[in-house]
N, CA, C and O atoms as CSV, one atom per row, in Angstrom:
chain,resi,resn,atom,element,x,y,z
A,1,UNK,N,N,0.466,8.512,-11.989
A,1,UNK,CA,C,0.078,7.338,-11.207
A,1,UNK,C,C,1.274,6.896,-10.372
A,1,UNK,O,O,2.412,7.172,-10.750
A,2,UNK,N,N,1.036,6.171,-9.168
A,2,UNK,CA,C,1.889,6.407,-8.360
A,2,UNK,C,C,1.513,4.738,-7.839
A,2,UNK,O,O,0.351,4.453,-7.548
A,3,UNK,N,N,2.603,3.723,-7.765
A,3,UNK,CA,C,2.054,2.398,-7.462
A,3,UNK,C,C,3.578,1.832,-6.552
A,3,UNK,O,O,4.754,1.682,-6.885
A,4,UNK,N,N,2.837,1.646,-5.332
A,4,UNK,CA,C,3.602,1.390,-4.231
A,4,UNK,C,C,3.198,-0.432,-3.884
A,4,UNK,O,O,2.119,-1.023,-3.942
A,5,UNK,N,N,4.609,-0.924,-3.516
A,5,UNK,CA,C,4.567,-1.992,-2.715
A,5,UNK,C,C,4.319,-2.193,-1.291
A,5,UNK,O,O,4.662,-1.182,-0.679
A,6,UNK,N,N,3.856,-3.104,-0.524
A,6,UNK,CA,C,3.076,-2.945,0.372
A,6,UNK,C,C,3.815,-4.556,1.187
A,6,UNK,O,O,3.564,-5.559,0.518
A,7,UNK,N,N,4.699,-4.840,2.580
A,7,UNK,CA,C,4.166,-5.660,3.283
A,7,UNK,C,C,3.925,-5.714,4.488
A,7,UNK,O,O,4.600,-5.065,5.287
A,8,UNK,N,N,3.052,-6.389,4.816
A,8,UNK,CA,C,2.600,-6.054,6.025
A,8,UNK,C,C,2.112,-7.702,6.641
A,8,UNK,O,O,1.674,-8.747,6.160
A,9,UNK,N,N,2.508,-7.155,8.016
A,9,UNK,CA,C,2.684,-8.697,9.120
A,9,UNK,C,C,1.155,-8.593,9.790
A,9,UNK,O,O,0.652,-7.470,9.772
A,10,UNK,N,N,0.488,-9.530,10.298
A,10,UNK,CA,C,-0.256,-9.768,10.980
A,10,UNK,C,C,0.043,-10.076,12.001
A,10,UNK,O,O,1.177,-10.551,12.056
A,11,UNK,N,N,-0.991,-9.974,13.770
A,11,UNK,CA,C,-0.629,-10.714,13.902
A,11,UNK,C,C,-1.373,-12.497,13.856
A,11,UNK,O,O,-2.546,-12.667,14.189
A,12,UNK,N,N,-0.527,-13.609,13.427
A,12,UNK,CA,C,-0.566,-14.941,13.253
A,12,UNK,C,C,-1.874,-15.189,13.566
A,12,UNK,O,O,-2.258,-15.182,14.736
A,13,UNK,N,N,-2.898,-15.498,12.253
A,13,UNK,CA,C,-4.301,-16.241,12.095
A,13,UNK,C,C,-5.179,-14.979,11.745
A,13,UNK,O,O,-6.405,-14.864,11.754
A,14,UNK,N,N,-4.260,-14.128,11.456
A,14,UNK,CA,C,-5.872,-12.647,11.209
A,14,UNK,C,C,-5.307,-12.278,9.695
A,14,UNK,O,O,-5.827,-11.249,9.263
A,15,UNK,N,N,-4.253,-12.962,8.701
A,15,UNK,CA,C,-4.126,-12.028,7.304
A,15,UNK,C,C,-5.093,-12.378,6.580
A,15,UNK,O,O,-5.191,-11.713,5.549
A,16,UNK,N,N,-6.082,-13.417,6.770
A,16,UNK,CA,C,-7.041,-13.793,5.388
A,16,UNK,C,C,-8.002,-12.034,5.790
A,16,UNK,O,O,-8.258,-11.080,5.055
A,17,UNK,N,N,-8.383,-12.376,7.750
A,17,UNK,CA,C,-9.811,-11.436,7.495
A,17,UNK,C,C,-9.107,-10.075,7.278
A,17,UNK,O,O,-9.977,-9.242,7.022
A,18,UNK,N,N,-7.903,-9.537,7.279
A,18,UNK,CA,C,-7.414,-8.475,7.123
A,18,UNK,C,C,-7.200,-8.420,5.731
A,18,UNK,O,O,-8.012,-7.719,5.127
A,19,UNK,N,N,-6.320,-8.973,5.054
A,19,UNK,CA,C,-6.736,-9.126,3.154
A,19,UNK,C,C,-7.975,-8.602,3.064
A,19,UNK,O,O,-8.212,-7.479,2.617
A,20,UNK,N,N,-8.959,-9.540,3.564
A,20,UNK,CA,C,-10.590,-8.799,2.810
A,20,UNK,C,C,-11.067,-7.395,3.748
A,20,UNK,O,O,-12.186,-6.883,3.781
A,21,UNK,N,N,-10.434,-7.179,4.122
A,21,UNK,CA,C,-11.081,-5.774,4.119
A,21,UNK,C,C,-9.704,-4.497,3.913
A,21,UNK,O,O,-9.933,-3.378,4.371
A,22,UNK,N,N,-8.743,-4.681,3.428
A,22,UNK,CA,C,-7.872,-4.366,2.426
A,22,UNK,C,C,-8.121,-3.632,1.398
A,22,UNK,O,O,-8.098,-2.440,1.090
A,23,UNK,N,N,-8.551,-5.406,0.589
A,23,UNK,CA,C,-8.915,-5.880,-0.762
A,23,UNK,C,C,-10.103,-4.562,-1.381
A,23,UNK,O,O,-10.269,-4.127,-2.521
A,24,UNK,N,N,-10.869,-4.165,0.119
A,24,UNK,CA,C,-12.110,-3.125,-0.485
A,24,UNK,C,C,-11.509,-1.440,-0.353
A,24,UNK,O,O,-11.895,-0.353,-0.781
A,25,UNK,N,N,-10.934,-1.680,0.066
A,25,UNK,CA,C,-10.325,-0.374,0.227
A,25,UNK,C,C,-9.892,0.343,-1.562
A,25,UNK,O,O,-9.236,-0.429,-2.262
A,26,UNK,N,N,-10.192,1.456,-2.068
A,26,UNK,CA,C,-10.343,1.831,-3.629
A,26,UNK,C,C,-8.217,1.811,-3.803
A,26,UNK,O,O,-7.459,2.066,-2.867
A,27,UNK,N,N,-7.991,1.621,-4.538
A,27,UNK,CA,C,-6.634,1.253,-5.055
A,27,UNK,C,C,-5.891,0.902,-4.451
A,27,UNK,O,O,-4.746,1.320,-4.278
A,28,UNK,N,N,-6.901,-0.683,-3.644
A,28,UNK,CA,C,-5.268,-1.381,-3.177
A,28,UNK,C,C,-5.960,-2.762,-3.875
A,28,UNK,O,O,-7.131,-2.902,-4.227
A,29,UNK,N,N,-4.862,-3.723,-3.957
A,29,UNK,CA,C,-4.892,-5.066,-4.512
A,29,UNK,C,C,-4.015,-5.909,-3.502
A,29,UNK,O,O,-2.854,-5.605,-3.229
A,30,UNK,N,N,-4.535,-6.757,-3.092
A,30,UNK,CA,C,-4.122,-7.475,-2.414
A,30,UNK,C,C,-3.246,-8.575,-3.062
A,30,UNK,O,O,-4.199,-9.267,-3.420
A,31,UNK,N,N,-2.104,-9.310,-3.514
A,31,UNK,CA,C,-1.130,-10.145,-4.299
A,31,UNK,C,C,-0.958,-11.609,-3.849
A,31,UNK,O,O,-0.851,-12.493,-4.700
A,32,UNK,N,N,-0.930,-11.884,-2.541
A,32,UNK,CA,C,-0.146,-13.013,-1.680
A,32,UNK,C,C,-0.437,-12.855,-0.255
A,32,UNK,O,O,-0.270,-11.826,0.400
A,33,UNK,N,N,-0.813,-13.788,0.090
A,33,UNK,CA,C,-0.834,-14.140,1.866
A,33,UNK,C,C,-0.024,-15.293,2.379
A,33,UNK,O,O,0.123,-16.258,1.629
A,34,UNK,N,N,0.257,-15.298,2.997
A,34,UNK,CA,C,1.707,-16.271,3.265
A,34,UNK,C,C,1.630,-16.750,4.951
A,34,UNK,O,O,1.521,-15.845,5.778
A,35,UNK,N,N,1.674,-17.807,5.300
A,35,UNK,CA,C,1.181,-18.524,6.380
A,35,UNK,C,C,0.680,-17.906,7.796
A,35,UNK,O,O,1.191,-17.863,8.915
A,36,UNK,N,N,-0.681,-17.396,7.190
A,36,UNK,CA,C,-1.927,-16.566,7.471
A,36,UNK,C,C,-1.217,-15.282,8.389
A,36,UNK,O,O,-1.787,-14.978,9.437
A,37,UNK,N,N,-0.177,-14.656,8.053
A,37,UNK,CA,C,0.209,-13.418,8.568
A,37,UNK,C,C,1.225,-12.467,8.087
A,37,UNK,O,O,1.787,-11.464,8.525
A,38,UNK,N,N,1.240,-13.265,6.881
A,38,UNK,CA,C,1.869,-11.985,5.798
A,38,UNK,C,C,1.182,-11.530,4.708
A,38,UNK,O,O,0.341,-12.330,4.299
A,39,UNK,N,N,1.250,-10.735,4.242
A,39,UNK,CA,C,0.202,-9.725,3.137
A,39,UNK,C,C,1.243,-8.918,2.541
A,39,UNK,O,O,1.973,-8.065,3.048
A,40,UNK,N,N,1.124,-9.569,0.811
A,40,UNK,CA,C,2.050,-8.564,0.258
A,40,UNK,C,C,0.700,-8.341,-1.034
A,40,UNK,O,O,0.069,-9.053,-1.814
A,41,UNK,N,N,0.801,-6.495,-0.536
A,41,UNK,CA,C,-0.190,-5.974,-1.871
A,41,UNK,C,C,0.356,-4.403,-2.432
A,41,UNK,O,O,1.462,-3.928,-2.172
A,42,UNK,N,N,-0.346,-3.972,-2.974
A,42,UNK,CA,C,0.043,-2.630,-4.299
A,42,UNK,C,C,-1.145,-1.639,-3.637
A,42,UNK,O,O,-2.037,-1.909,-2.833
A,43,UNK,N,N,-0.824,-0.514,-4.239
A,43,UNK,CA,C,-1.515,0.536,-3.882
A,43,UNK,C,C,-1.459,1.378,-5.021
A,43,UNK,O,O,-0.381,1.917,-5.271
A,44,UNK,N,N,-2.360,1.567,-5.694
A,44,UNK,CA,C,-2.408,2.875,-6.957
A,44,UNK,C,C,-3.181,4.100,-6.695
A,44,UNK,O,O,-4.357,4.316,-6.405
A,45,UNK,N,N,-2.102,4.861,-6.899
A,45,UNK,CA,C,-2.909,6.206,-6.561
A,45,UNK,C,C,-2.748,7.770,-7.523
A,45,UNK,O,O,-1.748,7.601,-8.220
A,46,UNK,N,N,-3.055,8.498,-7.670
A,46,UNK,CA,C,-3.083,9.505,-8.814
A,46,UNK,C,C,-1.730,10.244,-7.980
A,46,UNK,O,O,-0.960,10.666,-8.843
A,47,UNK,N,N,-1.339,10.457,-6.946
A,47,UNK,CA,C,0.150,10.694,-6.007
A,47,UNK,C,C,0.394,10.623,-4.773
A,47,UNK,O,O,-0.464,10.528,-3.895
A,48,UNK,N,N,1.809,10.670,-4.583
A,48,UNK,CA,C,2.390,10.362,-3.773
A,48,UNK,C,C,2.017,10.569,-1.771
A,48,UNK,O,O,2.409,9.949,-0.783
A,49,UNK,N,N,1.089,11.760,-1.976
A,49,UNK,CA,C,0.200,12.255,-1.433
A,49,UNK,C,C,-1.032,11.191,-0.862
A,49,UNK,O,O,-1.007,10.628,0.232
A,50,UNK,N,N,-1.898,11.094,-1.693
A,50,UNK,CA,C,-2.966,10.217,-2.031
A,50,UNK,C,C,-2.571,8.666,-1.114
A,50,UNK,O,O,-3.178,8.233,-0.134
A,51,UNK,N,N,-1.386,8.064,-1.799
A,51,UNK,CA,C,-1.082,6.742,-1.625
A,51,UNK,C,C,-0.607,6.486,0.125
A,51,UNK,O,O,-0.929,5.563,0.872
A,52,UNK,N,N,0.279,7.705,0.398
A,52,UNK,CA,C,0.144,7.214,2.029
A,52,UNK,C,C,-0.799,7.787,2.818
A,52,UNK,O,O,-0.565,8.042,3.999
A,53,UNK,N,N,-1.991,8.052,2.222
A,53,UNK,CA,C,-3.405,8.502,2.930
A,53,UNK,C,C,-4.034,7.113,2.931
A,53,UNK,O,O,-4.753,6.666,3.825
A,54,UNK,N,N,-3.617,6.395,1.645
A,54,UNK,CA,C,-4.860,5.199,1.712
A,54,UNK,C,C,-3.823,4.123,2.732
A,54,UNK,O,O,-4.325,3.366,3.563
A,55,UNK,N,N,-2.408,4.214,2.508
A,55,UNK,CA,C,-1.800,3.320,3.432
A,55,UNK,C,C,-1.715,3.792,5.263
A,55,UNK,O,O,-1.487,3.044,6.213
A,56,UNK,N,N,-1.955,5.085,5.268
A,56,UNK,CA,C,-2.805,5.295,6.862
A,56,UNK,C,C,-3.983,4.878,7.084
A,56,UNK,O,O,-4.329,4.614,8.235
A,57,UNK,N,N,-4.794,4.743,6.069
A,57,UNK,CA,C,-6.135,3.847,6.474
A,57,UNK,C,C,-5.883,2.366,6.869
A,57,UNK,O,O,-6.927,1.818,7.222
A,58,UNK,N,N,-4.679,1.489,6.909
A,58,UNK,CA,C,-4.659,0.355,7.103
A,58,UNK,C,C,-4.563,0.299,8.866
A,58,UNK,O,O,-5.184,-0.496,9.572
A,59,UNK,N,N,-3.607,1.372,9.345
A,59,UNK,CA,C,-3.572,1.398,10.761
A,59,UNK,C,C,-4.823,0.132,11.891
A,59,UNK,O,O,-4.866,-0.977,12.425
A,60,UNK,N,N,-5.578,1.339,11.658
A,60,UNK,CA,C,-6.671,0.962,12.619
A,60,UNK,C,C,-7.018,-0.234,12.341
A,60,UNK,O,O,-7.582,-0.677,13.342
A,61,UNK,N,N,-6.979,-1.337,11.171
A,61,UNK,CA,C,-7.876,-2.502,10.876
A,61,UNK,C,C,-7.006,-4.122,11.881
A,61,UNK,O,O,-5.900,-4.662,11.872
A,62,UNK,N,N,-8.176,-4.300,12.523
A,62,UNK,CA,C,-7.728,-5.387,13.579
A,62,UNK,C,C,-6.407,-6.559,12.986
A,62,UNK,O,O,-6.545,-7.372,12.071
A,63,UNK,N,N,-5.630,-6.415,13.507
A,63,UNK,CA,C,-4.704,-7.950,13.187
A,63,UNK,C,C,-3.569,-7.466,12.735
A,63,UNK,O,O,-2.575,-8.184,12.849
A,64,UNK,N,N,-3.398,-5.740,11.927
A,64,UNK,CA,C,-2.069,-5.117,11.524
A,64,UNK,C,C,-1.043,-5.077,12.719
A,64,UNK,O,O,-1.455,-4.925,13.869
A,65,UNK,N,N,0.172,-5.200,12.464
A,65,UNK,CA,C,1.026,-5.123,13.225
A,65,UNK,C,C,2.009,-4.192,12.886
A,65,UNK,O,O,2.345,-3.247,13.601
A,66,UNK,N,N,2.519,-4.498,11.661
A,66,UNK,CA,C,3.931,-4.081,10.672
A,66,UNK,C,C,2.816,-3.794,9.088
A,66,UNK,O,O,2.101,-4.397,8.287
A,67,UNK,N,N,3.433,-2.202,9.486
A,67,UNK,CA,C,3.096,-1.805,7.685
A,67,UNK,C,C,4.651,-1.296,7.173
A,67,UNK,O,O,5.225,-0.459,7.870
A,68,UNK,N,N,5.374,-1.864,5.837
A,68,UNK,CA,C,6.201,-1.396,5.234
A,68,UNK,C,C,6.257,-1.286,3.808
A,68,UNK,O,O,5.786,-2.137,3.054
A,69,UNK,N,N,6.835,-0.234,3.435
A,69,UNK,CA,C,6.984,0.353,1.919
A,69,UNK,C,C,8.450,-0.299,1.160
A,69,UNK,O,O,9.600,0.137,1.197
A,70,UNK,N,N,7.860,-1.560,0.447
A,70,UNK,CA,C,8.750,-2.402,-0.208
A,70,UNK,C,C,9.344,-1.441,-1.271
A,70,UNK,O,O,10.549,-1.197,-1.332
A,71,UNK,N,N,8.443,-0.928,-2.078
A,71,UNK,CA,C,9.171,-0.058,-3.417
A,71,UNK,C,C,7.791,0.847,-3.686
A,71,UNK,O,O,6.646,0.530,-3.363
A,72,UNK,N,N,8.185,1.956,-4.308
A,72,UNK,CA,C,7.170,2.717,-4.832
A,72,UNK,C,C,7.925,3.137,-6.336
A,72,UNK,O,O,9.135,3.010,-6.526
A,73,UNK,N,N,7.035,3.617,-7.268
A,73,UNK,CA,C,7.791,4.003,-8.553
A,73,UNK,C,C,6.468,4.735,-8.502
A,73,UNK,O,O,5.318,4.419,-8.197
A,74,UNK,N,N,7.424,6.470,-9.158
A,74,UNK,CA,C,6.321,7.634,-9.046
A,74,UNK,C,C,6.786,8.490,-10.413
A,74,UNK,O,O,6.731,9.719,-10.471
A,75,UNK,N,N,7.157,7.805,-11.278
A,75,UNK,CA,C,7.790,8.420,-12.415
A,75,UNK,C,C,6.332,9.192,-13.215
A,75,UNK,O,O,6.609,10.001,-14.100
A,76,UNK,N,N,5.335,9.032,-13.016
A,76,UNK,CA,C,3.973,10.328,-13.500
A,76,UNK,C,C,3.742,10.772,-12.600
A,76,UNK,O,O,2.814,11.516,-12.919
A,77,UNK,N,N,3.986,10.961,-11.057
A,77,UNK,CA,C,4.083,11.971,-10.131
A,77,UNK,C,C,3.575,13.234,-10.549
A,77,UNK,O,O,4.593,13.749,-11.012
A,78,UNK,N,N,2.566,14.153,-10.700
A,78,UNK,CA,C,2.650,15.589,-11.392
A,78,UNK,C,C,3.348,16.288,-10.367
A,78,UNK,O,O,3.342,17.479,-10.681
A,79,UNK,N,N,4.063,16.079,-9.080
A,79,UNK,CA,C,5.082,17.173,-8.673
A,79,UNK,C,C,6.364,16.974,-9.515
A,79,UNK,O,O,7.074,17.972,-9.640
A,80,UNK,N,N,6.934,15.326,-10.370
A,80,UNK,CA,C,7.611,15.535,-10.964
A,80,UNK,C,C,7.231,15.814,-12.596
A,80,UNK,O,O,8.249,15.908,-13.282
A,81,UNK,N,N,6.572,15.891,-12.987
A,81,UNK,CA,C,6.571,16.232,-14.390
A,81,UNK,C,C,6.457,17.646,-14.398
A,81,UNK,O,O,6.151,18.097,-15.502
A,82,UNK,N,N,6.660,18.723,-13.223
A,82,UNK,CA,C,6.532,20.132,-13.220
A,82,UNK,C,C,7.873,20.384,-12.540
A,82,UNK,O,O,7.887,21.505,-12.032
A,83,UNK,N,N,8.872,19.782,-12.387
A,83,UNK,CA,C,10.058,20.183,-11.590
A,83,UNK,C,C,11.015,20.426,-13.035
A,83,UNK,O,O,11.252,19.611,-13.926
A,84,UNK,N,N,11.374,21.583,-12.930
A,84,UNK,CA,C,12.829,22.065,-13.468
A,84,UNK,C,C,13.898,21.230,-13.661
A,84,UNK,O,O,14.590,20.920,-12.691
A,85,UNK,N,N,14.272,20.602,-15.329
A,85,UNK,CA,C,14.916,19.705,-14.987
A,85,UNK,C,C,16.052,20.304,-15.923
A,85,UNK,O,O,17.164,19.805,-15.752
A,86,UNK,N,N,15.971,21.020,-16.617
A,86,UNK,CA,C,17.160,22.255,-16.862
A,86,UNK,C,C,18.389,23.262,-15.928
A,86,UNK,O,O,19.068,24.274,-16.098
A,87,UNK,N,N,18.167,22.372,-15.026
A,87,UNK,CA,C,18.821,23.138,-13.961
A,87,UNK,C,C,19.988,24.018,-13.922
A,87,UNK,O,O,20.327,24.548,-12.864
């Protein structure tokens, strides 16, 4: 599992209707909206792969401006639980 931080700017008066259609998107959670043009949410995904497929789906949705990757932690990654660590 692979669970990334997420913030992202609006622009000013569009983060509520952008949250809800976010919010439906399958492993994201929306956390905080912050004076209607900031959006800080999570993204869970089975990998690392997966997770910036669902965070390219945010592109196109009206009112995005700024998408950025606050933190990700990928420690069940299956590219890492198969990497050589005997090196």
């Amino acid at each position: 599992m692979v669970i990334s931080g997420i913030y992202i700017e609006t622009i000013p008066g569009q983060a509520y209707k952008a949250a809800e259609i976010l919010a439906e998107i399958n492993g994201v959670e929306v956390h905080h909206i912050e004076d209607d043009y900031k959006i800080i949410l999570t993204i869970e995904a089975e990998s690392i792969n997966r997770s910036y497929e669902i965070a390219e789906t945010f592109k196109p949705i009206d009112g995005i401006l700024t998408i950025c990757l606050a933190y990700s932690n990928f420690e069940e990654e299956p590219a890492y639980q198969n990497a050589d660590v005997d090196r």
